[in-house]
N, C-alpha and C positions, 0 to 999 in steps of 0.2 A: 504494500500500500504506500510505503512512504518513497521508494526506490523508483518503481511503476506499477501506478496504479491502475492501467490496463489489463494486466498481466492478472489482476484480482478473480479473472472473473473465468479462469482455466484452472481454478482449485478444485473445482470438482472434478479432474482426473485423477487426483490424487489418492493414494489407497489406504487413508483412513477417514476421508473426509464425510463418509456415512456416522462415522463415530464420531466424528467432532461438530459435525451438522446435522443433528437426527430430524432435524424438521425444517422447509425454507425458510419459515419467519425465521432462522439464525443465521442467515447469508445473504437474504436476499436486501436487507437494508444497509449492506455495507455498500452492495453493488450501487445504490445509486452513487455512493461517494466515491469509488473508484472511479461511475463513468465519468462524475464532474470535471472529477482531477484528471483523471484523461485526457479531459476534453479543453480545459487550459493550454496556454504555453507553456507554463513554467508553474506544474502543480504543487500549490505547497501544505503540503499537507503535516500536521503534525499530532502526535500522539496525547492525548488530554488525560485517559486514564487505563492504566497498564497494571497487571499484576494477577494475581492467582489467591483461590480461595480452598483451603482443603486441598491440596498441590495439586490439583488438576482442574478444576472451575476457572477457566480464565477469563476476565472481560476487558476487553479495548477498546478503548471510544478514539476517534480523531475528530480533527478539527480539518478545515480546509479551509485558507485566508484571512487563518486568525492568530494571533501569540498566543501560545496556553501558560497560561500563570503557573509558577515557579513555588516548588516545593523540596523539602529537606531530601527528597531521592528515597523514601522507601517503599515507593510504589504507591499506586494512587487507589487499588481495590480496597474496599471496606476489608477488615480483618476481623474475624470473630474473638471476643476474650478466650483469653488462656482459658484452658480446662472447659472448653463448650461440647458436649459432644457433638457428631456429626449432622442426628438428625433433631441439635434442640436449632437451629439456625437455618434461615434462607437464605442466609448471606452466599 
């Protein structure tokens, strides 16, 4: 996405991408933001919020044409307190 953002939309040959997208509403809203950024001269896209929940829930948000405000670097996903188990959270 941040590199080329065309390229976004050839992940579904990939061979786990059934497991990382088990339904379109998980891809199919990125795609508008790839085609935008595509569709620019000079895509600028950049990352808002990054990081993993329970080591494998990832969520990613970008930005396209905007500065994302500036934070201490420990990831931007919500984290559940210590000692929560797995299924007392939706995080």
């Amino acid at each position: 996405m941040l590199t080329d953002p065309g390229e976004y939309a050839t992940l579904d040959a990939h061979g786990d991408f059934r497991r990382a997208v088990p339904t379109p509403d998980h891809f199919i809203p990125a795609l508008y933001l790839a085609g935008l950024a595509a569709a620019t001269d000079a895509p600028d896209t950049e990352i808002l919020v990054d990081g993993y929940a329970y080591g494998s829930l990832s969520m990613t948000a970008y930005t396209l044409g905007m500065s994302c405000p500036q934070f201490d670097g420990r990831g931007g996903s919500p984290q559940p307190p210590s000692g929560l188990p797995p299924d007392g959270s939706n995080i």
